[in-house]
C-alpha positions in Angstrom: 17.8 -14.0 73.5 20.0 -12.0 72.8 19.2 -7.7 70.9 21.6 -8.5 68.1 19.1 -11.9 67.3 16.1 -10.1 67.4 17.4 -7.6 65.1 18.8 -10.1 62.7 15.7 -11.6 62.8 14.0 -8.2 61.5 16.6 -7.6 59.2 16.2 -11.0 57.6 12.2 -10.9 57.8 12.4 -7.5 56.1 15.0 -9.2 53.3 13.1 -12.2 52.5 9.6 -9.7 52.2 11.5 -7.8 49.8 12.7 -10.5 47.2 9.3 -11.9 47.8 7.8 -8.7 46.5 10.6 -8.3 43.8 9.9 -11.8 42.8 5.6 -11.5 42.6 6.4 -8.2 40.7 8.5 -9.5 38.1 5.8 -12.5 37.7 3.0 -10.1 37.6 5.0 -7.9 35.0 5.8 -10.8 32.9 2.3 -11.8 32.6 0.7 -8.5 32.1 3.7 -7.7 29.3 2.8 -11.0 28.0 -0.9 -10.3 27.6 -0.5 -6.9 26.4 1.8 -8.1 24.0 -0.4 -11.0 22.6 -3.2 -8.6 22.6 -1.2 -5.8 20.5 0.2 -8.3 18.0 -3.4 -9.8 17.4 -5.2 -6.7 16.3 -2.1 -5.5 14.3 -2.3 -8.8 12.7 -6.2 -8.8 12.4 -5.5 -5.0 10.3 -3.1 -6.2 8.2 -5.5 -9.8 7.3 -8.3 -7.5 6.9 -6.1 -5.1 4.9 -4.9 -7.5 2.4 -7.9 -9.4 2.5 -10.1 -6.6 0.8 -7.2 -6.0 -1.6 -7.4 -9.8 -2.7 -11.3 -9.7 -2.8 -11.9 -6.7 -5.0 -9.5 -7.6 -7.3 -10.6 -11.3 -7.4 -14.0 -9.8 -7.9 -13.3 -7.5 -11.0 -11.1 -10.4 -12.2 -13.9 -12.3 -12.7 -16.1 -9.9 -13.5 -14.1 -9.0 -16.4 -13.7 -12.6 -17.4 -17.3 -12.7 -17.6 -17.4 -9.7 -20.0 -18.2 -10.9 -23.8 -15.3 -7.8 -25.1 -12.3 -8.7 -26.0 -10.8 -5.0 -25.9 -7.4 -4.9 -25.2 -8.2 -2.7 -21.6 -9.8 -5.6 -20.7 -7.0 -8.2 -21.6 -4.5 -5.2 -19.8 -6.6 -4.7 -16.5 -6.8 -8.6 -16.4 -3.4 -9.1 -16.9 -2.4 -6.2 -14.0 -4.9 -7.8 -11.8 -3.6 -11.4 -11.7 0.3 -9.6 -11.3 -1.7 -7.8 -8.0 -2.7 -11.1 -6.5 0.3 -12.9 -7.2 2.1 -10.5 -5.8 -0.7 -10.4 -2.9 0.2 -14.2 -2.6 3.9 -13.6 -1.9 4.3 -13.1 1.7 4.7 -15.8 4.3 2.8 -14.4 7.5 4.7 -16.9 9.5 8.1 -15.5 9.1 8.2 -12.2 9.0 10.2 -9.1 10.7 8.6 -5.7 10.8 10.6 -3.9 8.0 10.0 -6.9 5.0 5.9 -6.4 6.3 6.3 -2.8 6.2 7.6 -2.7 2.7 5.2 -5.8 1.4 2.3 -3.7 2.9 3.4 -0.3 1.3 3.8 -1.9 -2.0 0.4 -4.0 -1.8 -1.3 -0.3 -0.8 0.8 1.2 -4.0 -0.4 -1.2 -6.9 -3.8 -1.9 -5.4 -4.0 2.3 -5.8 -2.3 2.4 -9.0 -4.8 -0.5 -10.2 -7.9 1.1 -8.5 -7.6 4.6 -8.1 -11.0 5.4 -7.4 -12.0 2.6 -4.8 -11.2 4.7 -1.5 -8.6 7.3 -0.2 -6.4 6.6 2.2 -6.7 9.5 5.5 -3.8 10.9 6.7 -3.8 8.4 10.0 -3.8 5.2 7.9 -0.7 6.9 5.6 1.2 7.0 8.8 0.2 3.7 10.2 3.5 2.4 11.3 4.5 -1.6 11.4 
């Protein structure tokens, strides 16, 4: 056997236990990057439910409750009226097609009239102003 063998032989053993690292790297990176992915996407997905959820709620709930109410003032027949625009505007968005800037802007403007409509149900803090989409 010849020196100039025995070193191709290293050299090709040291070559084919580098792309079989590379290649069990990329695998492991893709799966991990998958996972952390998934995971990211399902709690930013369980906030924003939860989010619109309690918007649809409370105003279904004062909805009714005002439908239940014997007046027939006119800021009843208003509030009612500005309620059922909230949830129908509530039921516009199609969660199964959407890129981040049309969700930014549907969740900015559900935050803005649910506000507008219910001023004195919570304050936003400073972090969940800034929460980014």
């Amino acid at each position: 056997m010849d020196v100039n063998d025995v070193i191709d032989g290293i050299l090709r053993q040291e070559e084919s236990s580098y792309n079989e690292g590379a290649r069990e790297g990329t695998d492991l990176g893709r799966t991990t990057g998958y996972v952390e992915g998934y995971t990211f996407g399902w709690n930013k997905g369980w906030e924003i439910g939860n989010e619109i959820g309690f918007y649809k709620g409370y105003a279904t709930t004062v909805r009714n409750h005002l439908m239940t109410e014997k007046s027939n003032d006119s800021p009843s027949t208003k509030k009612l009226q500005a309620i059922e625009q909230l949830l129908d505007f509530l039921a516009t968005v199609n969660f199964e097609n959407v890129n981040s800037d049309a969700l930014a802007e549907y969740i900015s403007q559900s935050r803005k009239r649910f506000r507008q409509l219910f001023p004195g149900v919570f304050r936003l803090t400073q972090n969940d102003a800034s929460t980014s989409f």
